[in-house]
N, C-alpha and C positions, 0 to 999 in steps of 0.2 A: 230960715235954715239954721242960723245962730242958737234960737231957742229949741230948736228939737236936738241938738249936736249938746245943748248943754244938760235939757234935761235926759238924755240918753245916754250920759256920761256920767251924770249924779246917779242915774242907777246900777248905770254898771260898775260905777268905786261900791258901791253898798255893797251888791251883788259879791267882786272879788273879794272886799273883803271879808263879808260874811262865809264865804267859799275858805278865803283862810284860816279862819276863825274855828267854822268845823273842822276842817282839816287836824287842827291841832286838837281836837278832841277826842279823836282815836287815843288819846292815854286815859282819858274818862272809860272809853266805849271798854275799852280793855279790864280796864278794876271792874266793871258791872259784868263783863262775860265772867272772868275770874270768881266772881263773889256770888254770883247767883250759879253757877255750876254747869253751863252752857255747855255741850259735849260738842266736840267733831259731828258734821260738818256745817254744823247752825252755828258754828266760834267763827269760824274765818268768811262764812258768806258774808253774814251780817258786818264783819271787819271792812273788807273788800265791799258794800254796797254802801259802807257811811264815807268808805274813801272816792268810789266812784259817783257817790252824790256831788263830795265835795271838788274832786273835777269838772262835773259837769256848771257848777256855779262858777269855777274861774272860764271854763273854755264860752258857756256862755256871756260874759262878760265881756269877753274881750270881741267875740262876736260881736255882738252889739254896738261896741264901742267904734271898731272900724265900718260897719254897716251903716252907721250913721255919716261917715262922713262919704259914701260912694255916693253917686246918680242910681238912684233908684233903688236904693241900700234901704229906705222904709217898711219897705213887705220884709224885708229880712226881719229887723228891727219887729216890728209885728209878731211876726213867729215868732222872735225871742219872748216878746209877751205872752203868747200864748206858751208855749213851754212853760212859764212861771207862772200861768193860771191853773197851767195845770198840777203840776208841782203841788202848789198852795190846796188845790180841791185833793188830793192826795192824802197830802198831811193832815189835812182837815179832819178828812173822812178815817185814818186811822190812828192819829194819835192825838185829834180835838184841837181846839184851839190853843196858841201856845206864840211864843215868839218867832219859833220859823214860821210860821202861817202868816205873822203880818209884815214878816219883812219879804215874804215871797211876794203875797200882793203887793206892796207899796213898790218895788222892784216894776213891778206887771204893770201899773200905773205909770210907775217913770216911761217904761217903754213903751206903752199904750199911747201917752200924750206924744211922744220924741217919734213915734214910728208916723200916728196920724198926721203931725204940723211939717213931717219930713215931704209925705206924698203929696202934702194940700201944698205945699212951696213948690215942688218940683211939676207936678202938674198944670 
């Protein structure tokens, strides 16, 4: 239980802080709607979906993170991988290989291994 609580925790520090790290780049996302001439209402979607990306990377984290430590918190743990497989196939498919692609899987992995050695212990 030890090793899936910690690798389920090394993913979810990556996970928040990659969540914050976007986060803070809504001042980038902004100079490029500004500089390429973006009109209403494709300025503030697109604002609103790199902010709502970057919640869903802390709220999944933190998920994860207390799902590890419940009885039976594994299948959650799980679905959080799968979320960031899917995530990753996402990104993949529309904006190509890139750094959020491999931190999404490596994330998917952390929780992949932490969710499977959670249910193999508890079982």
């Amino acid at each position: 239980m030890k090793t899936a609580r910690w690798l389920t925790g090394i993913g979810s520090v990556i996970l928040f802080l990659t969540g914050i790290g976007h986060g803070f780049r809504i001042v980038d996302v902004q100079k490029m709607i500004a500089e390429s001439g973006m009109k209403a209402p494709l300025d503030v979607i697109l604002k609103g979906c790199w902010l709502v990306f970057s919640g869903e990377m802390l709220a999944l984290a933190v998920i994860a993170m207390v799902a590890s430590g419940m009885a039976g918190g594994g299948r959650i743990v799980l679905i959080c991988a799968a979320t960031m497989i899917a995530n990753a196939g996402l990104l993949l498919h529309f904006l190509g290989p890139f750094f959020g692609v491999y931190v999404s899987v490596a994330v998917a992995l952390f929780f992949l291994a932490g969710g499977c050695l959670q249910i193999k212990k508890s079982a």
